[in-house]
Every structure is written in structure tokens, then in C-alpha cells.
C-alpha positions in Angstrom: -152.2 53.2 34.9 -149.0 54.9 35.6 -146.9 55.7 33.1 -143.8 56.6 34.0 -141.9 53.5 33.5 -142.7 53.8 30.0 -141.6 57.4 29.7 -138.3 56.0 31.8 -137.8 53.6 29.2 -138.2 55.9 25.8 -135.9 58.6 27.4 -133.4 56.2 28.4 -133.5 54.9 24.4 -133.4 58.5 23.6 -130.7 59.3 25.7 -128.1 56.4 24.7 -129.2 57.4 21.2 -127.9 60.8 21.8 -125.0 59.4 23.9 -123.9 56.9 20.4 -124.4 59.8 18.2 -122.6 62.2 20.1 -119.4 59.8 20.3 -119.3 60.2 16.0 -121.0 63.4 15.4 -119.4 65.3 12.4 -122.2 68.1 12.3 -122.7 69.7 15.8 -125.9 71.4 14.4 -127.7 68.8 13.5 -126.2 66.6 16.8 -128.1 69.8 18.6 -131.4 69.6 16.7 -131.4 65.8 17.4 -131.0 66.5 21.1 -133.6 68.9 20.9 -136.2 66.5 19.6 -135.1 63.5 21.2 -136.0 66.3 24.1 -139.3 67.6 23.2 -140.1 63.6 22.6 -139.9 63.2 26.1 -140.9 66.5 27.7 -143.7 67.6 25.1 -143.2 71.3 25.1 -144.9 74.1 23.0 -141.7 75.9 22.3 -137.7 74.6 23.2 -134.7 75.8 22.2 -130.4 75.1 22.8 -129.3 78.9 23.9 -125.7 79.4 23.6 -123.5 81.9 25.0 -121.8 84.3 22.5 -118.0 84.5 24.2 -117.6 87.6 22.1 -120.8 89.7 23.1 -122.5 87.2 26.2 -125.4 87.1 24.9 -127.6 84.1 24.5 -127.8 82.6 20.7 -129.9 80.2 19.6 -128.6 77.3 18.2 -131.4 74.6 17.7 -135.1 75.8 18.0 -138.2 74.0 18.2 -140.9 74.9 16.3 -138.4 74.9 13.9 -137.0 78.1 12.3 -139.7 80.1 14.4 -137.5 82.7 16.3 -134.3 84.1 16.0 -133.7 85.9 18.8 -134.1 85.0 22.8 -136.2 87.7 23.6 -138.7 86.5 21.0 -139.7 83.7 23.4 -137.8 82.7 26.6 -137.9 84.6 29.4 -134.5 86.3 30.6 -135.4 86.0 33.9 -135.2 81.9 33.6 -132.4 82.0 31.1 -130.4 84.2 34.2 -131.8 82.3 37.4 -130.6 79.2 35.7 -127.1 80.2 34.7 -126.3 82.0 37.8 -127.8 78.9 40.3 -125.8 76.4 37.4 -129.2 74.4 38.5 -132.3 73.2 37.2 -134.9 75.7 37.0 -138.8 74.7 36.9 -141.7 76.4 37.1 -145.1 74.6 37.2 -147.2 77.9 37.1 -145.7 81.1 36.2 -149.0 82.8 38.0 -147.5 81.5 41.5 -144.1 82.8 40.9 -143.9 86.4 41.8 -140.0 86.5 40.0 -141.9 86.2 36.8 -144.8 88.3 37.3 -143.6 91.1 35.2 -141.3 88.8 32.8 -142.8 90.8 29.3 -141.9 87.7 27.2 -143.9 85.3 29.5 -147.0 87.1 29.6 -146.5 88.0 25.7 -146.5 84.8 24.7 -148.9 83.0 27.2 -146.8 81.0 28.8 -147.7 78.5 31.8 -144.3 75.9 32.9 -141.0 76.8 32.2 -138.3 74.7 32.6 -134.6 76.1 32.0 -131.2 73.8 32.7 -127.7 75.2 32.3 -125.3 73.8 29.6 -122.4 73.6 31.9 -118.7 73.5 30.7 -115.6 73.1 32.1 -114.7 76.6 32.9 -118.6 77.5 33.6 -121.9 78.0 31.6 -121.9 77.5 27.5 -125.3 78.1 27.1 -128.6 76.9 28.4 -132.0 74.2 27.2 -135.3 75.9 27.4 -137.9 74.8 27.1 -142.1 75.9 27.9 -146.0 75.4 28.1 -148.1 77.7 26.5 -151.8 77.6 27.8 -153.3 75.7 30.6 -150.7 72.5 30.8 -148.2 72.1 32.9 -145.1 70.4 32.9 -144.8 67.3 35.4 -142.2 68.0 38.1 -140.1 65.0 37.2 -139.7 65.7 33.6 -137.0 68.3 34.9 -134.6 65.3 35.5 -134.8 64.4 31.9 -134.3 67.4 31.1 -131.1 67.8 32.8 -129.5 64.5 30.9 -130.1 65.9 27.7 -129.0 69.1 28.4 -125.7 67.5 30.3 -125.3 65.5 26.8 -125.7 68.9 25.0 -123.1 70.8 26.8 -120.3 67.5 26.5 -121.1 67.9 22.6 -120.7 71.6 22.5 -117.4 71.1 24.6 -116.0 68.3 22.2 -116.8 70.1 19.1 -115.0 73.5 20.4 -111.9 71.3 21.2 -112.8 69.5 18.0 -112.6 73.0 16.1 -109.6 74.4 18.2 -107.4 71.8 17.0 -108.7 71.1 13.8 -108.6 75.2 13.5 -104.7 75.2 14.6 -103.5 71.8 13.0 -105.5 73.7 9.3 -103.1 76.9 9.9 -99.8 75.2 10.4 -100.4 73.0 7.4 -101.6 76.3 5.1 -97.8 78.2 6.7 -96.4 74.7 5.3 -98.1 75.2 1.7 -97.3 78.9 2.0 -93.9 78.6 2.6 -93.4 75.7 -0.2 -94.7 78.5 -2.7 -92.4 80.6 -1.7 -89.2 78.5 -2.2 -89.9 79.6 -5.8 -90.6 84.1 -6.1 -92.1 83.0 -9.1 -95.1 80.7 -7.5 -95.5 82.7 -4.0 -99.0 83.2 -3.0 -100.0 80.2 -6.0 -102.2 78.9 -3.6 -103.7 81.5 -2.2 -104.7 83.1 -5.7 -105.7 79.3 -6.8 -108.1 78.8 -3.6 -109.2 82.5 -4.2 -110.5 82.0 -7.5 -111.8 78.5 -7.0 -114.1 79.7 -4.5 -115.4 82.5 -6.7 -116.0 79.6 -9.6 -117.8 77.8 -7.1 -119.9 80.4 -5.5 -121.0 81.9 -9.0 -122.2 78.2 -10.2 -124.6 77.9 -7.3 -124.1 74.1 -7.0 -121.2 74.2 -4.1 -123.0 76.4 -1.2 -121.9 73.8 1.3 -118.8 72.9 -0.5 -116.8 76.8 0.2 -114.7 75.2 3.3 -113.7 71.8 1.8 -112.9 73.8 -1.8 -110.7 76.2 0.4 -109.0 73.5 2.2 -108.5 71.5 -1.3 -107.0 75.0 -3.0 -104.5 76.1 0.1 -103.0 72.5 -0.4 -103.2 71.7 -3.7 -99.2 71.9 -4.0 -98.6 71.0 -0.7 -97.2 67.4 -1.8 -94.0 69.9 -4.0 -92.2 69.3 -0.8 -90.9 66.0 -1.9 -89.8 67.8 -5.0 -86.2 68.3 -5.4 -85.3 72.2 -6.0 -83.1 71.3 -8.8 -86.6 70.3 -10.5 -88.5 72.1 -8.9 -86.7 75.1 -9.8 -85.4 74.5 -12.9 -85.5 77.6 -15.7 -85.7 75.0 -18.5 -87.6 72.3 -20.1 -87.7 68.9 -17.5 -87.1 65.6 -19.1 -89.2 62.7 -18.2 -87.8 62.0 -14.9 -87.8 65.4 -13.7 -91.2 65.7 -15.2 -92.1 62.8 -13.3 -91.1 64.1 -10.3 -92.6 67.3 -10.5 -96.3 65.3 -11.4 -95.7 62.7 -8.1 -96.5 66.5 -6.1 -100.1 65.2 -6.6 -99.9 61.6 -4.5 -97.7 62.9 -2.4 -99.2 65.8 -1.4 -102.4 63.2 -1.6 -100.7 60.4 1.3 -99.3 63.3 3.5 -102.8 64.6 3.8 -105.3 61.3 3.8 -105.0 60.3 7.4 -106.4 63.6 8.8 -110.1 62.8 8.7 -110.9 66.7 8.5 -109.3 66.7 5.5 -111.1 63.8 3.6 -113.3 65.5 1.1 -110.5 68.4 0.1 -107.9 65.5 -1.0 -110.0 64.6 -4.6 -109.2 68.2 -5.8 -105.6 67.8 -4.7 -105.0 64.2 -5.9 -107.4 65.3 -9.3 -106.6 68.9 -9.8 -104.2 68.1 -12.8 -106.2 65.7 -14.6 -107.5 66.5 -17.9 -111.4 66.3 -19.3 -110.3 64.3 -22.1 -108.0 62.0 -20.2 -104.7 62.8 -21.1 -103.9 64.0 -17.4 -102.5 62.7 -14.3 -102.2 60.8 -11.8 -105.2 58.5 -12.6 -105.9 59.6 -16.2 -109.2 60.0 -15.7 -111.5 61.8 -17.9 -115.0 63.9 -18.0 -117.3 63.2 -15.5 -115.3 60.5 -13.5 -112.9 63.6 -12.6 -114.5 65.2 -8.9 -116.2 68.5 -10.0 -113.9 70.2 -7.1 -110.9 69.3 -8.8 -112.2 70.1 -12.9 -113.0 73.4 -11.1 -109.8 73.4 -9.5 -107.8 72.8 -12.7 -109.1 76.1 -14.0 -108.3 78.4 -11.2 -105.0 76.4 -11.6 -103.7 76.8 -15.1 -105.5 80.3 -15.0 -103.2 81.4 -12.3 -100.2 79.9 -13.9 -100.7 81.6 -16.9 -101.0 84.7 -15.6 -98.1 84.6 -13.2 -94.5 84.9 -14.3 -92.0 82.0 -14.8 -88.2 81.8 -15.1 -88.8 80.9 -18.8 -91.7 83.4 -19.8 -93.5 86.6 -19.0 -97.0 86.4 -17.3 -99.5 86.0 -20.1 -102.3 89.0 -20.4 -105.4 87.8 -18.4 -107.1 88.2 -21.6 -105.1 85.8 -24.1 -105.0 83.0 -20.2 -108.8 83.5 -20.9 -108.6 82.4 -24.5 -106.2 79.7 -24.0 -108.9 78.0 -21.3 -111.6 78.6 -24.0 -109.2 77.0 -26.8 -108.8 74.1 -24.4 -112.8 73.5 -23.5 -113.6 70.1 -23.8 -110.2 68.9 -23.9 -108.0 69.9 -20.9 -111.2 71.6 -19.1 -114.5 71.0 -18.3 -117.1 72.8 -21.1 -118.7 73.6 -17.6 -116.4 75.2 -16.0 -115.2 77.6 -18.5 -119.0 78.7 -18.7 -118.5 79.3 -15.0 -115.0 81.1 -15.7 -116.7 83.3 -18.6 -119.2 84.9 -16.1 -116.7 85.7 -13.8 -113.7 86.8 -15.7 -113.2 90.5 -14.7 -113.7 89.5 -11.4 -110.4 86.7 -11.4 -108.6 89.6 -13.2 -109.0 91.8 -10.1 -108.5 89.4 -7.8 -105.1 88.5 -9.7 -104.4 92.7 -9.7 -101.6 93.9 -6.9 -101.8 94.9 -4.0 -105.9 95.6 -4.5 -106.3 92.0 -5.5 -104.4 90.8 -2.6 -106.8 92.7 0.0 -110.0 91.2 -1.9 -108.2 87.8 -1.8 -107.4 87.9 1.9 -111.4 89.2 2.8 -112.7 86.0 0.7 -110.8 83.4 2.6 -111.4 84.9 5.9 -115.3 84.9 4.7 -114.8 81.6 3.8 -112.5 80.5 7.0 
């Protein structure tokens, strides 16, 4: 019985799959890995792989590999030869025996590995090739000639994802700075507070990477820490920078920075897990905090990690009313405060990497360490 309406009907389902998930995806590696089975579903090869052009070197990256996790390099399986034919034709290119094709006869990775039917389509963008879908036969089989047509619709949904996710990334890239320059320059309206939030988003991420809980957390904790304070621009400077005490309507003002800074930032989607640790980064572990008064555990363990780095930076910073505290007695006031303005937790965390915020706070060397973490992190 033939069966190629039924393989025309599960690549179709596969391929509006893909299409619907590609029209919402949040994660291009995993949208990649998804095309990649929803591929190999169809297609059934031995080995398959989403190549990707590096713009910086040209060489081909792979970004989604099937068996999974089995190679990390292009020359460990695909031919060059194919990868090359393909990107320079921008076509499809197939072949049903490699022992009839003499352009492959001394491909070393082919014969290494065995291989039989190659089939190799171009991720095409805008402004030319991206990358490339490979996929091969090891052994004896063969891949059908018509399965080349599928493979071309997934690897035409592959190359609109990578395109959207790099304009994605571009904007969400440029739109990230210009909001950081905003928080920057409202730090510096004060000498006192400028670089705050750099130092705060510094040390946060060093909290975080030393408790070992927050390895996929780094970029929404470094969003959260460059604009913690970004809502003190509806903060009056009379409040803002006033050298004395605040009474309670300047002291209300100054504690709205958090929902404001919170409504200015929650209709950027990019942004949504970042705005707990700037709408909760002055709450308090026993309650007595703001805006929401929540306490313990209900606080977002971004922003009791947050309030740390914080008060640890405000300490140890100068203010028109008092000299910058010793990083030592800052250190001692967070452990005084341990289960009632902080998280027990997190000054465990801060005690293993004291000496490390201290040079990280230390001028100019702490400056150059700061800027190499964010750009790690960035």
C-alpha cells in the first residue's frame, strides 16, 4: 500500500505545529530542537543537525543536533562538501548514494562515518544564508527522493525563526541599553548614588552564582539589578536629594520609586520576570517592608537576594549625611539583621562571598571586575 498520503498528512501536522509554535516561541533553542525532531519524525535520519553561520568567524555552528548532544563540531559528522554545495546553489541538495557521486568520493567525513544519503537545505535569510539543515543515512538505507521537499519546509520554518529571534534580540538588545543609560543617568542625578545600580546588579549576580540555585536566572537578575531604582524618576530632587531626615510624605515618595519604577517597566514582555526584584527588592523578611509588606518566603528569592546587594551597597557608599561605612561593620549590620530585614539564606550566601563584594566595591579595580561580570552576564 502506498504510503505517502499518510506521511503527507503527519508532516503537514508537524509543520503547522512548528508554524503555531514558531508564532509564540520565547526560547529559539528549544523552537530549533523541536524543528529538528518534528524533522527527523518525518525524514528518519541516522544523524541531523541546524548548522548556523557564525557572522563573526563564518563558520558553521551547530545549534540543534540529533542524536542529541553527540557532536560539537561540523566536521565531526557532516560533510563540508554538502554544507558548501548547498549554501552556494541556496538549493536543496540530495544525495541518494554517496558511491555514485564522484563530488563526494574523497569527502573524509562521509567515508569516516559510513554514510549513504545526504540531504542538506539552506536556512535562507533576508540578506542570504543563516545557516543550513543536515541531515544523513548511515549504512545501506537511503533516503526517498521526495523527502527532500519536506525537508525544505522545515528548514524554511527554521530560518523565519532564526530571523525573528535576531530582530527579536536586536531590539530587545537596543530597547535593554537605552533603558540601563536611563537608570544610569537617574543615579547620577545624586554623586552620592552614581554607579548604585551597577554595583547592586554586580553583587547580586555574584550572590546568585555562588548559591548554585539561579544558573538560568543571571540575565533576568541583571535586568532586575540595572533597574531596581529606575522608578526614582518620578521622585522629586528636593526628596530625592535631600541631606536630612524625610518626613512621611517625603518618605513616601521616595518608597513609591518601587511601583513606579514597577508600572513603567510591566508592559515590556522582556522584562516580566526582572520586575518582582524591582517591585520586592525593599521588602523585609519579617514583614515590616514595602510596597506589599510581604514577609519570608512569600517575598521572590530574586528580590530577598536583591535587598542584600542593596543595603550592602548603601552602606558602604557615602551619603550627604554620613561617611561610607567599613565593608566590615555593612557586613555585621546584615548579619545583625538576619531573620528580620534579610533572608537567614541570603546572608549565608553573602558570608561565602564577602571579600569578593569588598573587591568588587574597591575603585577603579572594582570597577574593571564589575564591568567584565555584566558583560559575561550581557
Amino acid at each position: 500500500m502506498d504510503s505517502t498520503p499518510k506521511i503527507d498528512r503527519i508532516a503537514l501536522e508537524a509543520l503547522l505545529a512548528t508554524s503555531r509554535e514558531m508564532m509564540a516561541f520565547d526560547d529559539l533553542p528549544a523552537l530549533l530542537d523541536r524543528v529538528l525532531d518534528r524533522l527527523s519524525s518525518i525524514v528518519k535520519p541516522d544523524r541531523a543537525a541546524i548548522l548556523l553561520v557564525d557572522p563573526q568567524t563564518g563558520a558553521m555552528i551547530p545549534r540543534a543536533v540529533r542524536p542529541a548532544g553527540a557532536y560539537s563540531s561540523v566536521s565531526e559528522f557532516a560533510s563540508s562538501t554538502v554544507v558548501r554545495e548547498a549554501l552556494t546553489a541556496r538549493d536543496v541538495f540530495i544525495v541518494h548514494d554517496i558511491r555514485m557521486d564522484p563530488r563526494l568520493q574523497q569527502a573524509q567525513s562521509v567515508l569516516a562515518a559510513g554514510v549513504r544519503s545526504v540531504i542538506c537545505v539552506p536556512l535562507l535569510g533576508r540578506t542570504g544564508p543563516i545557516g543550513a539543515l543536515y541531515a544523513d543515512k548511515l549504512g545501506v538505507e537511503q533516503f526517498a527522493p521526495e523527502l527532500a521537499e519536506y525537508a525544505a519546509a522545515f528548514a524554511g520554518h527554521a530560518a523565519a525563526a532564526l530571523e525573528t529571534a535576531q530582530l527579536y534580540d536586536d531590539r530587545h538588545r537596543h530597547f535593554r541599553a537605552t533603558l540601563e543609560a536611563f537608570a544610569k543617568a537617574i543615579d547620577a542625578r545624586d554623586h552620592y548614588t552614581a554607579g548604585h545600580s551597577e554595583r547592586v546588579t554586580a553583587y547580586s549576580l555574584v550572590l546568585a552564582r555562588h548559591s548554585g540555585k539561579y544558573s538560568s536566572d543571571f540575565e533576568t537578575i541583571r535586568r532586575a539589578g540595572m533597574l531596581h531604582d529606575i522608578g526614582k524618576v518620578g521622585v522629586p530632587d528636593s526628596v530625592l536629594l535631600k541631606a536630612g531626615s524625610l518626613d512621611a510624605v517625603e518618605r513616601a515618595q521616595i518608597e513609591a520609586h518601587v511601583t513606579i519604577g514597577h508600572m513603567m517597566l510591566e508592559p515590556l514582555p522582556f522584562l516580566g520576570t526582572s520586575l518582582a526584584a524591582v517591585r520586592g527588592h525593599h521588602e523585609r523578611w519579617d514583614g515590616d517592608g514595602y510596597p506589599d509588606r510581604l514577609g519570608g518566603t512569600d517575598i521572590h528569592p530574586h528580590a530577598r537576594l536583591m535587598a542584600v546587594a542593596d543595603s550592602y551597597d548603601a552602606m558602604t557608599s557615602a551619603r550627604p549625611y554620613r561617611a561610607a561605612l567599613p565593608a566590615e561593620e555593612a557586613a555585621r549590620r546584615l548579619r545583625a539583621d538576619s531573620g528580620k530585614q534579610f533572608d537567614p539564606e541570603m546572608i549565608e550566601l553573602f558570608d561565602g562571598v564577602q571579600q569578593e563584594l569588598a573587591a568588587l566595591h574597591e575603585q577603579p579595580e572594582g570597577a574593571e571586575l564589575r564591568a567584565e561580570l555584566l558583560r559575561s552576564v550581557g
